[in-house]
RODO-625837 format. One record per residue (C-alpha): residue number from 1; residue in one letter; x, y, z. Coordinates in steps of 0.05 Angstrom, whole numbers, plus 5000, padded with zeros to 4 digits. Example, Ala and Ser with C-alpha at 12.3 -4.5 7.8 and 13.67 -1.06 7.14 Angstrom:
<rs>
+-----+---+------+------+------+
:   k : r :   c1 :   c2 :   c3 :
+-----+---+------+------+------+
:   1 : A : 5246 : 4910 : 5156 :
:   2 : S : 5273 : 4979 : 5143 :
+-----+---+------+------+------+
</rs>
This chain:
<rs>
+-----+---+------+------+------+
:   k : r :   c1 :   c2 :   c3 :
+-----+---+------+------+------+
:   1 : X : 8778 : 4854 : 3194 :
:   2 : X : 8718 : 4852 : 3150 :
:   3 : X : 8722 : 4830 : 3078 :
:   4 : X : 8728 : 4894 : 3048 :
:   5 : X : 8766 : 4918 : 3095 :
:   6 : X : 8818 : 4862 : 3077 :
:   7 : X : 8803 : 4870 : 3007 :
:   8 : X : 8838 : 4944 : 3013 :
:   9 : X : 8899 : 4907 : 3030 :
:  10 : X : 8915 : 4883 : 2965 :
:  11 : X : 8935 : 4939 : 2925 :
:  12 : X : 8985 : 4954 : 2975 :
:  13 : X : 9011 : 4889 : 2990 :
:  14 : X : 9023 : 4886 : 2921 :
:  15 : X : 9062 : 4946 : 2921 :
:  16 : X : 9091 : 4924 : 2975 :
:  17 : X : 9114 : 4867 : 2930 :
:  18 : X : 9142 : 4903 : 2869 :
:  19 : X : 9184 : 4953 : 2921 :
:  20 : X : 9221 : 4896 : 2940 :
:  21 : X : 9232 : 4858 : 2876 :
:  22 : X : 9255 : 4924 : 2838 :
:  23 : X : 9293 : 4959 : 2910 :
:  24 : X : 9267 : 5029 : 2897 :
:  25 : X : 9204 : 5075 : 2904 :
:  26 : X : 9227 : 5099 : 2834 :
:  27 : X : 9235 : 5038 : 2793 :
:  28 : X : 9162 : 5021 : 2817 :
:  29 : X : 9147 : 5091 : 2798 :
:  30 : X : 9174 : 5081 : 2728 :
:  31 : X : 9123 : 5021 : 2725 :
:  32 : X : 9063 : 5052 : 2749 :
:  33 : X : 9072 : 5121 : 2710 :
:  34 : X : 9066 : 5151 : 2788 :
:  35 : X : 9115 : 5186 : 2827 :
:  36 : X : 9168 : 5161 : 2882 :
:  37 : X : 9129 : 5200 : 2932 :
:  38 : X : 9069 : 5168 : 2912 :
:  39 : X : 9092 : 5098 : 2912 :
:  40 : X : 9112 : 5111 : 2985 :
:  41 : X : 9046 : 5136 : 3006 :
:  42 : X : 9024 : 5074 : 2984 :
:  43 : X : 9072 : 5037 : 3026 :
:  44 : X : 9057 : 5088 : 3085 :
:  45 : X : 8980 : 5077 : 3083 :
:  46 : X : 8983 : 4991 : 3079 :
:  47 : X : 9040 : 5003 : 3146 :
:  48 : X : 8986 : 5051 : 3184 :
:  49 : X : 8927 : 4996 : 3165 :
:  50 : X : 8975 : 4947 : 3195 :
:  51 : X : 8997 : 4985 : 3250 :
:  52 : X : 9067 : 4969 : 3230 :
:  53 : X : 9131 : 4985 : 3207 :
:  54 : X : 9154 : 4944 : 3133 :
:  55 : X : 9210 : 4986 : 3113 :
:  56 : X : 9270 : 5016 : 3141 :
:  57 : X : 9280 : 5071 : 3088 :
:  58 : X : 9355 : 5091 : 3075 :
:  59 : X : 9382 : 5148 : 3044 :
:  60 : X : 9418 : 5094 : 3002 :
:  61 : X : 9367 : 5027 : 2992 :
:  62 : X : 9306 : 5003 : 3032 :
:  63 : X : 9308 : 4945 : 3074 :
:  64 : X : 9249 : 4893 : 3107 :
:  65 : X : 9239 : 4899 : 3172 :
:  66 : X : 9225 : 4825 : 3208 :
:  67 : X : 9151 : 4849 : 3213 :
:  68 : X : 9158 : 4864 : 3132 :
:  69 : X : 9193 : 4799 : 3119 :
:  70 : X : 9136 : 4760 : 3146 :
:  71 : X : 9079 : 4797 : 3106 :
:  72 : X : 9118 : 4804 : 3053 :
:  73 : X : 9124 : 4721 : 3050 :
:  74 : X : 9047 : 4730 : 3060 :
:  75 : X : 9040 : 4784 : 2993 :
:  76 : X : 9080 : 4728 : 2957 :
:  77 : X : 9027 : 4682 : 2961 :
:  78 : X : 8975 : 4728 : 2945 :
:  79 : X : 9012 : 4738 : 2884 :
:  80 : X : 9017 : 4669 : 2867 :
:  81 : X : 8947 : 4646 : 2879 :
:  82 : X : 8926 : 4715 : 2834 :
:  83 : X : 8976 : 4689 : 2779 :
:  84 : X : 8936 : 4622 : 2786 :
:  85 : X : 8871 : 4653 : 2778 :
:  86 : X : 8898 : 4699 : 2720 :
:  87 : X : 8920 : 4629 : 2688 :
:  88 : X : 8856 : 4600 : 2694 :
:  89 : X : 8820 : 4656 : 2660 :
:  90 : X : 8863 : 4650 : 2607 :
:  91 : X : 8862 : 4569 : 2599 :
:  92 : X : 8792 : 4574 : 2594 :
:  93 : X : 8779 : 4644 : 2547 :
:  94 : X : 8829 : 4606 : 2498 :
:  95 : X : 8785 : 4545 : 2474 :
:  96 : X : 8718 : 4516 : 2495 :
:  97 : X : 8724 : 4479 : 2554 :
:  98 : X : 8679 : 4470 : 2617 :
:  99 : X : 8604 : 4448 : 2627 :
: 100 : X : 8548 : 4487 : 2593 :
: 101 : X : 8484 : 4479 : 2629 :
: 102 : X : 8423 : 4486 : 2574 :
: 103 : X : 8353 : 4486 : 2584 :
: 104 : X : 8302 : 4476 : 2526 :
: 105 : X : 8234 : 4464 : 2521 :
: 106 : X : 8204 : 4389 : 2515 :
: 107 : X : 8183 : 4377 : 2441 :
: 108 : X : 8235 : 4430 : 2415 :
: 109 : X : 8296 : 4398 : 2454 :
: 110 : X : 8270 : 4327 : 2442 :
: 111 : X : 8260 : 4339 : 2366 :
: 112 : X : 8312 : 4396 : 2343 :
: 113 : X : 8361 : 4407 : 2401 :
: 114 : X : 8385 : 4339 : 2422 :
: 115 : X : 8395 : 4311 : 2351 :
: 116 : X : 8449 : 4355 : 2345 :
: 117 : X : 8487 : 4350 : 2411 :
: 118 : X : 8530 : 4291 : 2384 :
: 119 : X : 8557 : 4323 : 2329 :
: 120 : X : 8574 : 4383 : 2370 :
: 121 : X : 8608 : 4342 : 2429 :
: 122 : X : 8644 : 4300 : 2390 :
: 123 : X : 8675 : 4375 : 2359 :
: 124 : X : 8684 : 4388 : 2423 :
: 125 : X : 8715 : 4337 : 2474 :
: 126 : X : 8730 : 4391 : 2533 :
: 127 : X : 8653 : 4414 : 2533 :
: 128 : X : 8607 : 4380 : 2585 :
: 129 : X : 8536 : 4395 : 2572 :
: 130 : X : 8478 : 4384 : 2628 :
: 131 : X : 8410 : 4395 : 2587 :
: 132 : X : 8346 : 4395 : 2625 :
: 133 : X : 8287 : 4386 : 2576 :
: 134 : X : 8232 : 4436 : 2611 :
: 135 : X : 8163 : 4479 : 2588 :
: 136 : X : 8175 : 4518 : 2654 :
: 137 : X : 8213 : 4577 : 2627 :
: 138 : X : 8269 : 4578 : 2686 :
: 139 : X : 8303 : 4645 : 2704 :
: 140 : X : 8383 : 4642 : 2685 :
: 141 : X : 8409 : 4661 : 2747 :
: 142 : X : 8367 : 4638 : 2808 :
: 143 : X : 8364 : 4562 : 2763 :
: 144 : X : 8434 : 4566 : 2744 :
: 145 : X : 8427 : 4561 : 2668 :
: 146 : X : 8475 : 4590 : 2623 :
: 147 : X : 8438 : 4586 : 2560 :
: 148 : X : 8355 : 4579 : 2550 :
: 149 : X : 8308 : 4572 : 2484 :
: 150 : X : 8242 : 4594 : 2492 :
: 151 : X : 8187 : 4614 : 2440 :
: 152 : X : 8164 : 4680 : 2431 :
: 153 : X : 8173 : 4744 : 2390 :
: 154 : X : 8225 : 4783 : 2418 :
: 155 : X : 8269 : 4763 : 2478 :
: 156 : X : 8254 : 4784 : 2548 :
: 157 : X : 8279 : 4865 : 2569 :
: 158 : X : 8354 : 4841 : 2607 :
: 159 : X : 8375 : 4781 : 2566 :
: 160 : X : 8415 : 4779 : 2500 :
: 161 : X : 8384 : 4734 : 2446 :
: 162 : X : 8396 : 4694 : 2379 :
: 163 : X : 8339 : 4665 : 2340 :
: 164 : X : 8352 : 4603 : 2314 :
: 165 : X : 8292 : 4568 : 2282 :
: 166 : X : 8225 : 4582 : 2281 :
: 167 : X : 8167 : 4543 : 2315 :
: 168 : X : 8097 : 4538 : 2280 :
: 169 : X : 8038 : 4492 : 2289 :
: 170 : X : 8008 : 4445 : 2248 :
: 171 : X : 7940 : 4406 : 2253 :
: 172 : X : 7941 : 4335 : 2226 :
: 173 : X : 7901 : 4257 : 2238 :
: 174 : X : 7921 : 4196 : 2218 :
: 175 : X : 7891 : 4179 : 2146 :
: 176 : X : 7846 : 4117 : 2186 :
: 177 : X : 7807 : 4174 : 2224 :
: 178 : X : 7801 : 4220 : 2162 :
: 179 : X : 7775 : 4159 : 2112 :
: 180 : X : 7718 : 4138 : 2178 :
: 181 : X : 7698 : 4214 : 2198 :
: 182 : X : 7718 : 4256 : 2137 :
: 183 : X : 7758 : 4315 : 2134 :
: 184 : X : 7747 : 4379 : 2148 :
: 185 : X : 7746 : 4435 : 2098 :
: 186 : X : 7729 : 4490 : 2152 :
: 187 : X : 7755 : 4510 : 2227 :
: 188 : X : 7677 : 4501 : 2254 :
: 189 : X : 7673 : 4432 : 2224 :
: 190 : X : 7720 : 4408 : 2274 :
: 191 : X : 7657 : 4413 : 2322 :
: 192 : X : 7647 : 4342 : 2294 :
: 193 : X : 7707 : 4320 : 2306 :
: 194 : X : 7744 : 4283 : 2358 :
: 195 : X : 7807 : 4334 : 2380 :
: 196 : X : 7873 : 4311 : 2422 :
: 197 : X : 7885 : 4384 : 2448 :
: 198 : X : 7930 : 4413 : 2507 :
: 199 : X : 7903 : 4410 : 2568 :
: 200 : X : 7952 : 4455 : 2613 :
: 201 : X : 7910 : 4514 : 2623 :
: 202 : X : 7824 : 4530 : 2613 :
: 203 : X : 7836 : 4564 : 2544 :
: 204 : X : 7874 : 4504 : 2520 :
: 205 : X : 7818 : 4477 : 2483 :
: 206 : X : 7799 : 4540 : 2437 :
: 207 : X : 7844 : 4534 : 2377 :
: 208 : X : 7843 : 4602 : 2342 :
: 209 : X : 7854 : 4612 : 2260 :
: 210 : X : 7871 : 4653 : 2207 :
: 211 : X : 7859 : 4661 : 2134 :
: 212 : X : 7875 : 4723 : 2096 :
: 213 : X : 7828 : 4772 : 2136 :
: 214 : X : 7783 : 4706 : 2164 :
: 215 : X : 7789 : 4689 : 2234 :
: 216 : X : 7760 : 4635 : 2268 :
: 217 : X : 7760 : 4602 : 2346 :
: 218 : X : 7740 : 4533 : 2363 :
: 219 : X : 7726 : 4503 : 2428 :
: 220 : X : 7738 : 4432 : 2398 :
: 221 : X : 7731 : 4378 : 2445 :
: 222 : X : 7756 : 4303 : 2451 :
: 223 : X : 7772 : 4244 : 2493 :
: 224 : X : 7842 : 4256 : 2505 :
: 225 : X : 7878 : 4321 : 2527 :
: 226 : X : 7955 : 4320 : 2550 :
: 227 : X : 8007 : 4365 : 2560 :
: 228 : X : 8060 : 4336 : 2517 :
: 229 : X : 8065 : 4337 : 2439 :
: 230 : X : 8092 : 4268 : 2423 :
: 231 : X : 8043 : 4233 : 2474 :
: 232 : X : 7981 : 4265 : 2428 :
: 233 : X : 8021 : 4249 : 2368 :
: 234 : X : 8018 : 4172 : 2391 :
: 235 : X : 7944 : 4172 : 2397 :
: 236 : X : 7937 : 4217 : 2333 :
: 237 : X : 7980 : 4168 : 2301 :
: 238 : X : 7935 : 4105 : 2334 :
: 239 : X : 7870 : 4139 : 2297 :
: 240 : X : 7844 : 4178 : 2357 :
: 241 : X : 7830 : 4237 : 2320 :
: 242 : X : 7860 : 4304 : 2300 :
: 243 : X : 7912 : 4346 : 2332 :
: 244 : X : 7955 : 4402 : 2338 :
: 245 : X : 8034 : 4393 : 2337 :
: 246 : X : 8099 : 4433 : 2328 :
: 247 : X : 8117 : 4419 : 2252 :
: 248 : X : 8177 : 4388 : 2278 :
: 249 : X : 8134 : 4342 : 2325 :
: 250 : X : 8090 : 4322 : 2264 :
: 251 : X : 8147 : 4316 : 2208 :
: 252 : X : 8171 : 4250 : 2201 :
: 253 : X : 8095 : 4214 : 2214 :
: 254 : X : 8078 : 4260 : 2159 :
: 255 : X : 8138 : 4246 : 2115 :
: 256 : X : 8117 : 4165 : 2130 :
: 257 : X : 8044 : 4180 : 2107 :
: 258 : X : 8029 : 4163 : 2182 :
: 259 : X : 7995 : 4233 : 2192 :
: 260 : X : 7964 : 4282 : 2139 :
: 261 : X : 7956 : 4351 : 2151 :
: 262 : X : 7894 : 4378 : 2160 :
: 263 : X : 7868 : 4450 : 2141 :
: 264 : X : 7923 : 4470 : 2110 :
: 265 : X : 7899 : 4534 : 2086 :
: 266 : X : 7882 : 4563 : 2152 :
: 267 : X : 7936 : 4583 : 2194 :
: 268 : X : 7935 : 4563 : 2269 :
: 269 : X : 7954 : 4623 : 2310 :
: 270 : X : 7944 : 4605 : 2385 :
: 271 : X : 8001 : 4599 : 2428 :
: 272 : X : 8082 : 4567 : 2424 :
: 273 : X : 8100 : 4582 : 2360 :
: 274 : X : 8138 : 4641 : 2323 :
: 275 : X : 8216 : 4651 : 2332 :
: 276 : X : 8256 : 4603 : 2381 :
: 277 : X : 8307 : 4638 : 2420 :
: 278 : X : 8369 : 4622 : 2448 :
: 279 : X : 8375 : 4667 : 2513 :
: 280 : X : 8439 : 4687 : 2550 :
: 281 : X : 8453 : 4735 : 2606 :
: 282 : X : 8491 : 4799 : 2578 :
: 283 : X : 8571 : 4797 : 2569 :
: 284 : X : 8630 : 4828 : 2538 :
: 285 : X : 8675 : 4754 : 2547 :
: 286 : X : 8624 : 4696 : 2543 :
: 287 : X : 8663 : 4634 : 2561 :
: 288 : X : 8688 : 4603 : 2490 :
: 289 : X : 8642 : 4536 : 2507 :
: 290 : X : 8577 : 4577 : 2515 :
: 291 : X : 8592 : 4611 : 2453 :
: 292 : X : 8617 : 4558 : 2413 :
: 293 : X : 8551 : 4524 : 2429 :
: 294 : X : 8511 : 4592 : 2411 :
: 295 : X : 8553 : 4594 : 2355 :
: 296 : X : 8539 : 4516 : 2328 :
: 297 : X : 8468 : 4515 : 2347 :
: 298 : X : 8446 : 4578 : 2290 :
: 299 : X : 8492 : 4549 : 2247 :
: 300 : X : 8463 : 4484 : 2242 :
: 301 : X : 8396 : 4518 : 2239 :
: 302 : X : 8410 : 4574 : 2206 :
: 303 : X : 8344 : 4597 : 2220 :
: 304 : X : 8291 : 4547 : 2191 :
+-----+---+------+------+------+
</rs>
């Protein structure tokens, strides 16, 4: 028999099952809200599949015939291995349990995410996490993720989303390079300037601006381009020259007096910034780990 064809078994078999614990068509009846005469079509139909006879019927009780004995020992564990899966639906639905498998982008997860995993498994004991720190946007399914930030304005058509902080870009140098090159008052004048600046795709180098109804692009150059944020904040840092980091990349240098921002009253508008999201696939019954990590992740944010 073919899977589905096995699969139409069950509702019988199960029948099958109550008949003989309760003895009558119409106490099963009574259960269902059916008939007597439907309870033993049901029985009629599983016998035909099985090309056999279950039940001798009696005006007086039913009785198993040795062919009915043996599949009815065979329904009995059906039932038990469902009332084992029904009991780990419910062991799990009832508290957070189980691994949650995350995936966040570099600076983001290195920065915001991780320094609040502790706090949240140590609420937690019976949550596993597995976190992969990626700027590949993965897909949820064919990667096996249960839970993804990325940066953008809206989440993607399919998915159900949360923002939970928002990302935005800052330029800043260490106050060495400023005090030997001087600091620029205007997005051209970083023509003059040494730049650490992305380097993953051609366009990485033209950092656009705004200012009121002012706009400005740059193709600023430099001796150093590189893919992640915290590498270009060490060499900003070691007085290579000026760069452009997630706030939360650039905050404690700045807080340290390590770093000063730069331009301040332009606003940098190219790309990975706006609203982080936390992405999920759609559903009525998340698991009670995923969404007690949803859950603690915009709370501890609560949007900043």
């Amino acid at each position: 028999m073919s899977t589905d064809e096995l699969a139409a078994l069950l509702p019988g078999l199960a029948v099958l099952v109550q008949v003989v614990e309760t003895g009558s068509f119409s106490a099963v009846a009574r259960q269902q809200g059916s008939t007597a005469s439907a309870v033993s079509r049901q029985i009629a139909r599983l016998e035909q599949t099985l090309s056999l006879r279950l039940l001798e019927r009696t005006t007086r009780k039913l009785r198993l015939t040795d062919a009915g004995e043996e599949v009815y020992g065979h329904a009995l564990e059906l039932m038990a291995a469902a009332r084992a899966v029904a009991d780990v639906g419910e062991r799990l639905m009832q508290s957070p349990r189980g691994r949650v498998r995350l995936s966040v982008p570099k600076a983001l997860g290195r920065f915001v995410i991780n320094p609040l995993l502790p706090q949240f498994l140590r609420r937690y004991p019976d949550v596993d996490l597995q976190v992969q720190l990626s700027d590949r946007s993965p897909d949820l399914i064919d990667d096996h993720f249960d839970l993804v930030v990325r940066v953008g304005d809206q989440p993607p058509e399919g998915l159900a989303g949360r923002p939970i902080t928002q990302v935005r870009q800052l330029l800043c140098a260490s106050p060495d390079y400023l005090d030997a090159h001087g600091e620029p008052h205007h997005p051209q004048e970083l023509l003059r300037h040494s730049c650490l600046f992305l380097a993953e795709t051609a366009d990485d180098h033209r950092w656009h601006f705004r200012r009121g109804d002012e706009q400005e692009v740059v193709a600023v150059r430099g001796r150093y381009a590189c893919n992640h944020s915290e590498a270009r904040l060490l060499l900003a840092r070691e007085g290579f020259g000026i760069t452009c980091l997630p706030h939360f990349t650039a905050a404690e240098a700045l807080a340290r007096g390590e770093l000063r921002e730069v331009l301040a009253d332009w606003r940098y508008t190219g790309s990975y910034q706006g609203a982080a999201w936390l992405l999920w696939r759609p559903n009525r019954q998340l698991p009670p780990s995923l969404r007690a990590l949803i859950d603690y992740l915009a709370q501890q944010l609560d949007g900043r």
